[in-house]
N, C-alpha and C positions, 0 to 999 in steps of 0.2 A: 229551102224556103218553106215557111209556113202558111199557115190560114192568117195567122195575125203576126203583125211587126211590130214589136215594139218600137216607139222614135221617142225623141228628146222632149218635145211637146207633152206627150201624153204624163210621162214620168211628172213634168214640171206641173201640171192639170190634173194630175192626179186623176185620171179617168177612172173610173170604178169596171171592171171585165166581169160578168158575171161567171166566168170560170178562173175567177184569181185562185191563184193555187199557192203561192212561194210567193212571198214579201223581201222585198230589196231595201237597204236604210241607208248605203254608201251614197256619200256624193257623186254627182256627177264629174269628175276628175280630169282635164285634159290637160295633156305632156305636149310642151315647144322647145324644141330647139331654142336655147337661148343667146343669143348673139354677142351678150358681152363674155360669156364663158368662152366661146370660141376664141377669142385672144387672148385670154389669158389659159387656158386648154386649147392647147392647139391642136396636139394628139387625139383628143379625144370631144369630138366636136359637138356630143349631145347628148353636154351635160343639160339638162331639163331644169325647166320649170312649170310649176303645173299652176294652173287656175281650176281652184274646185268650188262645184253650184251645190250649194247646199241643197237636199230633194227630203221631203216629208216620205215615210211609209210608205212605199210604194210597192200594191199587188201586179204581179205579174201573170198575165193572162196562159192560161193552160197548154190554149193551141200555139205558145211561138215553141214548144217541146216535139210536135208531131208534122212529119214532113208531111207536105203536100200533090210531092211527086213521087216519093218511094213508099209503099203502103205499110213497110212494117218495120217504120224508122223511128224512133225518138232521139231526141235530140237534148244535151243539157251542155252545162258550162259555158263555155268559150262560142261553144256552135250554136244557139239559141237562136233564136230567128230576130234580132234586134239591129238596130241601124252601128255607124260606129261609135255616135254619142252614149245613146242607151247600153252598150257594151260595157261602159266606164263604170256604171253603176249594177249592173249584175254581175261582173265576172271577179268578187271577191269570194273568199273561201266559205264563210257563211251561207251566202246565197246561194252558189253551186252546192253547197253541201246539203241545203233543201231542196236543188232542183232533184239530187240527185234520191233523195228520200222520194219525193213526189213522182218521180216519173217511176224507181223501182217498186212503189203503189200500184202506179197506173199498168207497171209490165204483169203486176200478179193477177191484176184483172182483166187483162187481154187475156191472159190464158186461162180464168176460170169463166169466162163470159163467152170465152173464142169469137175475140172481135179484134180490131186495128185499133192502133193505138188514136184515128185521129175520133173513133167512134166513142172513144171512152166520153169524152164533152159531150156527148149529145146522150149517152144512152145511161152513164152511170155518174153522172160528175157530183151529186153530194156524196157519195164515198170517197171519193179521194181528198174531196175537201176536207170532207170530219178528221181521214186518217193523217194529212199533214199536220191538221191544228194539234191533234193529239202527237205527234211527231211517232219516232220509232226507237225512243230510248228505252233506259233502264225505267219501269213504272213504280219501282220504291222509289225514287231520285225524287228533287225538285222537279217540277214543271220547269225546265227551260226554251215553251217553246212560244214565250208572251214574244218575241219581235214577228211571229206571224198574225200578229194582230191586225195589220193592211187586206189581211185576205178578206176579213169579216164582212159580211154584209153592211151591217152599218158601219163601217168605215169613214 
């Protein structure tokens, strides 16, 4: 667990973090058991159906990355500090693949700062912000890093 949890609310409010770090754009997506597939699948009982909530740009705050109980943890993908609705909408490849930019940001500055990852938000956080938005690709390339546009300030 984190300092901060992402929930279902927040995402749909769009709350603004002032350590938005990684921008989420997935729907909200939840899988049910669907009951008329179970008689006509009998074998195989959940085949799914999904109801998905459409969600506007949505930053996700720095601290649900650094544990709260282990000092020299970060946290990305699947393990993030999020409830299990908020899960639906971070845990696509896109997103992981910024948490995983953002937080190997925040690990190079743990060790050139020699600080805990949960001290990076408090002591160095416009660096890791700048270095997200600029992302960590090839710098001849296009720009492909406009979907972390959520993290902005004016947002």
């Amino acid at each position: 667990m984190s300092d901060a949890v992402s929930i279902q609310n927040d995402i749909l409010r769009q709350v603004a973090y002032d350590d938005a770090s990684v921008t989420t754009s997935w729907t909200i997506d939840l899988h049910y058991s669907d009951l008329k597939n179970r008689r006509f699948i009998p074998n195989d009982a959940f085949k799914a159906v999904c109801n998905q909530e459409e969600i506007k740009l949505y930053p996700i705050s720095y601290r649900c990355f650094s544990s709260r109980n282990v000092p020299n943890l970060f946290m990305t993908d699947r393990n993030i500090s999020v409830t299990h609705v908020a899960l639906k909408t971070v845990r696509v490849m896109r997103t992981t693949a910024t948490m995983g930019e953002a937080v190997g940001m925040a690990t190079a500055m743990c060790r050139r700062y020699e600080t805990l990852p949960r001290a990076v938000s408090t002591t160095c956080l416009p660096e890791p912000k700048s270095l997200v938005e600029k992302g960590c690709g090839h710098r001849g390339l296009p720009n492909n890093q406009q979907f972390n546009i959520g993290c902005r300030k004016n947002h």
